[in-house]
C-alpha positions in Angstrom: 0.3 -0.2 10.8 3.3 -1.8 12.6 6.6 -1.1 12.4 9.9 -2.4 14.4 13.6 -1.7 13.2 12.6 0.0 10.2 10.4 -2.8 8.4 6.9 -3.7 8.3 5.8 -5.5 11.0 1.6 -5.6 10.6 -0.7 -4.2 8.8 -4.3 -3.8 9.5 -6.6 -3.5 5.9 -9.5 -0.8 7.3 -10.8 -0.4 4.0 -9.4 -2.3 0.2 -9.9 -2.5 -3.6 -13.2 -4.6 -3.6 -11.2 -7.5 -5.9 -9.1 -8.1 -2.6 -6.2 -6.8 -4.2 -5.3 -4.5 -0.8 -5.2 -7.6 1.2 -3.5 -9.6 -0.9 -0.7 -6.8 -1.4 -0.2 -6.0 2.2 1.0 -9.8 2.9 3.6 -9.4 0.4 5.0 -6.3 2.2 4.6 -7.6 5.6 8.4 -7.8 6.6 9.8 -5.8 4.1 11.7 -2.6 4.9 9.5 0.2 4.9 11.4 2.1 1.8 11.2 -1.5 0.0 7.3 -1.8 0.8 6.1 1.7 -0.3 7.4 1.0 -3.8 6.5 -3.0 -3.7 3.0 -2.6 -2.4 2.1 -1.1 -5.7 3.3 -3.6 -7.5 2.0 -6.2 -5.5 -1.6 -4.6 -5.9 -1.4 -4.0 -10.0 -0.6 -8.0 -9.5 -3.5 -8.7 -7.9 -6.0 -6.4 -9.2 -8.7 -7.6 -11.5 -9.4 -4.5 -13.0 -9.0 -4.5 -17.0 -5.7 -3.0 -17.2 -6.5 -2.4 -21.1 -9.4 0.5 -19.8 -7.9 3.6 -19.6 -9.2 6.5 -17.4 -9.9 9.4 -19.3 -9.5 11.7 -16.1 -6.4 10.7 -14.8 -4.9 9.0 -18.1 -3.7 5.8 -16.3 -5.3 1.9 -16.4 -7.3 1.5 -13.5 -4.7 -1.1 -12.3 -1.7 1.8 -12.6 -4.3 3.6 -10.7 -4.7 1.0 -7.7 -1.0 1.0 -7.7 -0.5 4.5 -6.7 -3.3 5.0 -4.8 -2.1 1.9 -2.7 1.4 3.0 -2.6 0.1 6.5 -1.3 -2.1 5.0 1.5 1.0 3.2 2.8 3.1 5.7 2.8 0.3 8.0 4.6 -0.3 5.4 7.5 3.9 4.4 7.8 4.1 8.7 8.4 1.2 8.4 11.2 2.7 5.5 12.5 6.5 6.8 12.6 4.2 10.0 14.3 2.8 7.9 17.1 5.3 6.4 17.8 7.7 9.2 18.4 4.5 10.5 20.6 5.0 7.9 22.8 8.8 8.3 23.4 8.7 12.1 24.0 
């Protein structure tokens, strides 16, 4: 994850929803400001996804595609903290 004056500079995909939805997603967020993309990337990624949105999960009560969207908007919101972490490492 890359960031500069508050947006979304670059994102680096270690690991994605096998329909490619993950890559696909992180494009559209690429310049967005990071509030904007934490919320949009989820969006982006129930877009994408290939998943049959009518299958519901009986565990977690959600279509796998709602599913992907949270778990994608978590994951970006997890590496824009350790990134926002590194980089204040670097400046103290």
């Amino acid at each position: 994850m890359k960031t500069a004056d508050g947006r979304i500079a670059g994102i680096e995909t270690l690991r994605g929803a096998p329909c490619g939805a993950t890559w696909e997603a992180a494009t559209c967020v690429t310049g967005l400001p990071w509030q904007d993309a934490v919320v949009r990337i989820g969006l982006e990624t129930q877009f994408f996804c290939t998943a049959d949105p009518a299958g519901w999960d009986p565990i977690y009560g959600k279509s796998p595609v709602h599913f992907a969207g949270k778990l994608h908007s978590a994951a970006l919101k997890s590496a824009l903290q350790r990134s926002y972490k590194k980089d204040a490492e670097k400046t103290s």
